[in-house]
C-alpha positions in Angstrom: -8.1 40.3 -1.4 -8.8 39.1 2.1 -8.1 35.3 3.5 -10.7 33.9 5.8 -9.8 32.1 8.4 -6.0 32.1 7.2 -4.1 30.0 9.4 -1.7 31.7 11.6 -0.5 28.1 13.3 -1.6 24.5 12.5 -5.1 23.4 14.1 -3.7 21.1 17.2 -5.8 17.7 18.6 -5.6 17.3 22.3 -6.8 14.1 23.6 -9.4 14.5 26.5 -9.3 11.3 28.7 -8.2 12.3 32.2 -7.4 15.5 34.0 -3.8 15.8 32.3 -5.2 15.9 29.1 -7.6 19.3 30.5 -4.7 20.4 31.9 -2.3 20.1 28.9 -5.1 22.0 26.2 -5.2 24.7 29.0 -1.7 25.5 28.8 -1.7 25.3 24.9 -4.3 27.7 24.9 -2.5 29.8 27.3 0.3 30.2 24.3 -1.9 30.4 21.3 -3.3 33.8 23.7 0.0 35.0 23.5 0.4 34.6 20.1 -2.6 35.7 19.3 -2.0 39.5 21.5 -4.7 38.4 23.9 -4.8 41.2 27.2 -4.8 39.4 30.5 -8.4 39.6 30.5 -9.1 37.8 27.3 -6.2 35.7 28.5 -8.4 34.4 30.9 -11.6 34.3 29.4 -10.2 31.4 26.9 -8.8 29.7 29.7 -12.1 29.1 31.3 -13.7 28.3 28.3 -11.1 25.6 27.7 -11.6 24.6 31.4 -14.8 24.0 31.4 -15.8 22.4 27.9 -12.3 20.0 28.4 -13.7 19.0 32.2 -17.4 18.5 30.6 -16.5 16.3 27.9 -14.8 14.2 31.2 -17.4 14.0 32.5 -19.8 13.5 30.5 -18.6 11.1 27.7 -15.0 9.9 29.7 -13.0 11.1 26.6 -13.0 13.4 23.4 -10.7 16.2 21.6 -10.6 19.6 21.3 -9.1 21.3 18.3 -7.1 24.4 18.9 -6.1 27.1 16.3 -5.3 30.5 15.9 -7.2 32.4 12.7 -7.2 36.4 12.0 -10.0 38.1 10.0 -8.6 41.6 8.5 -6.7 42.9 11.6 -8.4 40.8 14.1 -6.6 37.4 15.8 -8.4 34.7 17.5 -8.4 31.4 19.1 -10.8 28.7 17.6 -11.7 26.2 19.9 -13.8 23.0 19.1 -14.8 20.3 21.6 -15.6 17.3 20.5 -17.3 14.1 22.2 -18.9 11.3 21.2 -20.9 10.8 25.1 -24.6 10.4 26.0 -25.5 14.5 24.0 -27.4 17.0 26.3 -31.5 16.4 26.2 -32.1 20.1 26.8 -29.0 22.1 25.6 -31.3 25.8 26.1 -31.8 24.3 29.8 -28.3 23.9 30.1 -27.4 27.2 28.9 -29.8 29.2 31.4 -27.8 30.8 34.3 -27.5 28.6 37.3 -26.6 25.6 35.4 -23.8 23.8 35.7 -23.0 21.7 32.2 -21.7 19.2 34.7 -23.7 19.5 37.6 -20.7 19.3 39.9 -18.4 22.1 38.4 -17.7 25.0 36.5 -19.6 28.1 35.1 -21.7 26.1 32.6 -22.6 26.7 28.9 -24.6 29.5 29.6 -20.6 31.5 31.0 -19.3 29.7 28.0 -21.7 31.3 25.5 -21.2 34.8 26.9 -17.6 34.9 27.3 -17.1 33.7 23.3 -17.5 36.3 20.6 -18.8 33.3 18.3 -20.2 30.1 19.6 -22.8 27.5 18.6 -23.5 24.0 19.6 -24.7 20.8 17.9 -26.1 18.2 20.4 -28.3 14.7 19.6 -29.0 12.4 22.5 -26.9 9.1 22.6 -24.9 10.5 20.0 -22.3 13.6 21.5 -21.9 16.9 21.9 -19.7 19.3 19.8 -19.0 23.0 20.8 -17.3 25.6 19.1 -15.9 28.7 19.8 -14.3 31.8 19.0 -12.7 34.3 21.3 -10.8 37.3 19.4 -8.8 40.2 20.3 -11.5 42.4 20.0 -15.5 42.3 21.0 -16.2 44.0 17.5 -19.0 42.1 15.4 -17.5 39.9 12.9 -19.6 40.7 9.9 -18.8 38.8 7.2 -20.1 37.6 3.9 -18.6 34.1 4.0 -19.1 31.4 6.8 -16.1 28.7 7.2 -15.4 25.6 8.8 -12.5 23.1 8.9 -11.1 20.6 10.0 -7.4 19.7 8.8 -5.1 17.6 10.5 -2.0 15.7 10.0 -1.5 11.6 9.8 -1.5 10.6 13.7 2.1 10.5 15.0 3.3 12.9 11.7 3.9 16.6 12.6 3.4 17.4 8.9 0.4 18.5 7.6 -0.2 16.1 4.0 -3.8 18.0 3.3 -3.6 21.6 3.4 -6.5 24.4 2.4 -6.5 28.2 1.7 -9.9 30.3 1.1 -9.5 33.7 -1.0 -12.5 36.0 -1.1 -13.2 39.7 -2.9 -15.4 41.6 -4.0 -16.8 39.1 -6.6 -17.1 36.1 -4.9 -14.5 33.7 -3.2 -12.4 30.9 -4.6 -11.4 27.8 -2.2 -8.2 25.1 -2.8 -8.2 21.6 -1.0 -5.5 19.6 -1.8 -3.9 16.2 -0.5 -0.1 15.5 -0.9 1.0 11.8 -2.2 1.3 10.0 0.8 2.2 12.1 3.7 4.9 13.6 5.9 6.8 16.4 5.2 7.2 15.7 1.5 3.4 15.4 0.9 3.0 18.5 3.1 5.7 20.4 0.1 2.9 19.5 -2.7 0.2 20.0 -1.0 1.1 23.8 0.6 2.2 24.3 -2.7 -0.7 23.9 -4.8 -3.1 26.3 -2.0 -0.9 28.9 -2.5 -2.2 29.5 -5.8 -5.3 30.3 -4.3 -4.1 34.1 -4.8 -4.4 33.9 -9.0 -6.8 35.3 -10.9 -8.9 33.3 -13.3 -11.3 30.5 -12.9 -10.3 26.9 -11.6 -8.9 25.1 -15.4 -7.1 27.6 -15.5 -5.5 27.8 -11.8 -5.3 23.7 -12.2 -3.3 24.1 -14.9 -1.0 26.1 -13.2 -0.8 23.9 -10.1 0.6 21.1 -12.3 3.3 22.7 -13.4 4.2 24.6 -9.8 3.9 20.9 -8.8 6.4 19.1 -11.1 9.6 17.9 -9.5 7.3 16.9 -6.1 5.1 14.2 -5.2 2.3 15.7 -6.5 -1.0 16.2 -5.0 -4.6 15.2 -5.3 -6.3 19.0 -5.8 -10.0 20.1 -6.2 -10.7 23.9 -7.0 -13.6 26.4 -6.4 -14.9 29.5 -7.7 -18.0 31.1 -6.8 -19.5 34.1 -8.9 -21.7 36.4 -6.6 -22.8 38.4 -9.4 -24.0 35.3 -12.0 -24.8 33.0 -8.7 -22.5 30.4 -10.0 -20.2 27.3 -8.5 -17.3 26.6 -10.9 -15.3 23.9 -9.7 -12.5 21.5 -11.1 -11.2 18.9 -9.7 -7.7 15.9 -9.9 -7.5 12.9 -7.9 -9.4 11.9 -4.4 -11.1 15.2 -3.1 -14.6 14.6 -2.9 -17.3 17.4 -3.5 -20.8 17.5 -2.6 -22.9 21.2 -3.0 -26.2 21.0 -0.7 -29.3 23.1 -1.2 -32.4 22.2 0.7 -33.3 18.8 -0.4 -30.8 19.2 -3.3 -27.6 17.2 -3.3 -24.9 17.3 -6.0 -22.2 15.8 -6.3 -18.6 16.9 -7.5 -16.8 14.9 -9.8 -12.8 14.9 -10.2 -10.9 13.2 -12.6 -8.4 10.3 -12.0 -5.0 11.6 -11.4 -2.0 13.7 -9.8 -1.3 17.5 -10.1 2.3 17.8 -11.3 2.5 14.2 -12.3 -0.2 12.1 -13.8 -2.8 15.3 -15.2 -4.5 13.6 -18.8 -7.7 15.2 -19.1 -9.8 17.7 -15.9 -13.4 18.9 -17.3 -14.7 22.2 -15.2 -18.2 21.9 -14.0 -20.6 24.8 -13.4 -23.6 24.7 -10.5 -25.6 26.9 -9.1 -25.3 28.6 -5.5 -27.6 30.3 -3.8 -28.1 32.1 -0.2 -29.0 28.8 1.2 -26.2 26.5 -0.4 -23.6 24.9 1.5 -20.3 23.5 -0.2 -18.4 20.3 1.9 -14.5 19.5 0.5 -12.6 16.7 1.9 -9.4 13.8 1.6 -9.8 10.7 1.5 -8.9 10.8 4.7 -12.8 11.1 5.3 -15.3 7.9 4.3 -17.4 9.0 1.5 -20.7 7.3 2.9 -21.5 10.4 5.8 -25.4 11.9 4.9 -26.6 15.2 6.5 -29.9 14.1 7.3 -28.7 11.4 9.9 -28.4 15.2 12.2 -31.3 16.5 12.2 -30.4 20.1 12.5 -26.9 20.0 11.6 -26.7 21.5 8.2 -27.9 24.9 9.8 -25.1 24.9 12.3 -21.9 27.3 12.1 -19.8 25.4 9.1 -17.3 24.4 12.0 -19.9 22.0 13.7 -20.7 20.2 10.1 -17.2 19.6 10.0 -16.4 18.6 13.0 -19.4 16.0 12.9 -17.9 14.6 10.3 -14.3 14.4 11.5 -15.7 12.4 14.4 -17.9 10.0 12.7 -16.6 9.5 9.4 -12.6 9.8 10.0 -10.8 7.1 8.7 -8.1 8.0 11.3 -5.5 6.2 9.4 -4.4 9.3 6.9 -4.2 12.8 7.0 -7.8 14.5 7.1 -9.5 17.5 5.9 -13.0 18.8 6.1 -13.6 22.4 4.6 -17.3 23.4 4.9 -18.3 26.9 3.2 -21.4 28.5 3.5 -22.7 32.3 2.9 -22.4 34.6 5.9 -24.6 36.6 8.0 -22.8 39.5 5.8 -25.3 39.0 3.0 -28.5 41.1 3.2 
């Protein structure tokens, strides 16, 4: 089995408001190279990307985040970077990206640099509405080729330094199975149920059965609100179950279903679960999240968006639909440039 996008560290938020906040990211990037066995070149290379999308969002909007992680795929470790801004959005972003640009006029290399220098990178853009940026700089240049697409966003209750909502995405050689699940509460107790129940992401077996074997690896903590997903290359099939407040929606084109959980707690309040079964194709795209997210966010109000990198349809949502008084997560899965 091989986990996508497994997290070596926790996905950090640095607050972008003034120079000590670009400053601040840069040197947390400047770790996550080490630990991530960047060379001094590579080194380097994320620090100017940092740099210059941390001094654009300045800039441009006066304030905005970037998201920091570390993630491997097989052998391979890399930093993830995501800038975020809710500012004035760039009118012509291929303009922008042309040599001789500066994204800010004023300084730095530009998008164009940015674009080059990152192994993976795409952008999402609407005037009067922001800019987000993401990318990905690993240890090595190789082509990642892979047959599943992620993006998430996952990040603690602000001021906790435990992580409530957790994640964890399996794939083989059949098809790929995804746990999102939100501890009770939050803080480090929540964080106990909710790392608890991902871990089961490794079993065998489709999701009634792996739900029933969360509630019982859950007893004796707080519980945890769980939703689980298997999807079948071979029959083309979505089997998903869900308990308590993770929300589910399965996109397709004009097509828009919804997941349904039942009411209650893994490992403390589990009465009755019913596993559903929906169709996925080349073209569908699966969003999880907590109820750390508002339920009332629509696609279509980004024209464009659902054919981003699964990072960017996350971190849309994160920005606009955040409830920013609970821990959050946002998983967004999608087939990769792997399949023929």
């Amino acid at each position: 089995m091989e986990t996508l996008l497994n997290l070596l560290g926790n996905q950090t938020v640095f607050k972008i408001g003034d120079a000590s906040g670009v400053s601040a990211v840069r040197r947390a990037g400047n770790e996550l190279s080490k630990k991530a066995g960047f060379d001094e070149t590579r080194s380097g290379q994320l620090a100017l990307i940092i740099t210059e999308a941390a001094t654009n969002i300045l800039k441009h909007a006066g304030h905005g985040e970037i998201l920091l992680r570390l993630v491997n795929s097989g052998d391979l470790a890399g930093v993830e970077v995501i800038a975020i801004d809710a500012g004035p959005g760039i009118n012509n972003p291929s303009k922008s990206m042309e040599d001789g640009n500066s994204s800010s006029g004023t300084y730095g290399v530009g998008l164009g640099a940015i674009r080059r220098l990152a192994h993976e990178f795409d952008i999402f853009t609407m005037p009067g509405s922001g800019t987000i940026l993401m990318m990905l700089l690993w240890t090595s240049p190789q082509v990642i080729n892979q047959c599943w697409q992620l993006g998430a966003v996952c990040l603690p209750f602000p001021g906790e330094e435990a992580y409530g909502d957790a994640w964890k995405v399996i794939a083989d050689g059949s098809g790929l199975t995804a746990i999102v699940a939100d501890g009770l509460g939050h803080g480090p107790e929540a964080a106990v149920a909710s790392s608890t129940a991902v871990e089961l992401a490794h079993m065998q077996g489709l999701p009634e059965q792996m739900l029933a074997k969360a509630h019982g690896a859950l007893r004796g903590t707080r519980g945890a609100a769980v939703a689980i997903i298997r999807i079948h290359l071979e029959s083309a099939g979505l089997y998903f179950i869900g308990l308590g407040n993770i929300a589910g929606c399965l996109l397709d084109g004009d097509s828009r279903q919804h997941l349904m959980s039942h009411n209650g707690i893994v490992g403390s309040n589990f009465h009755k679960a019913q596993q559903f079964q929906f169709p996925w194709s080349h073209s569908s795209t699966l969003i999880l999240h907590s109820d750390g997210l508002a339920t009332r966010w629509d696609l279509e109000r980004y024209p464009g968006l659902a054919y981003c990198h699964p990072c960017l349809i996350a971190a849309v949502l994160y920005r606009d639909f955040s409830r920013g008084r609970d821990d959050v997560i946002v998983l967004v899965i999608k087939n990769g440039r792997g399949r023929g």
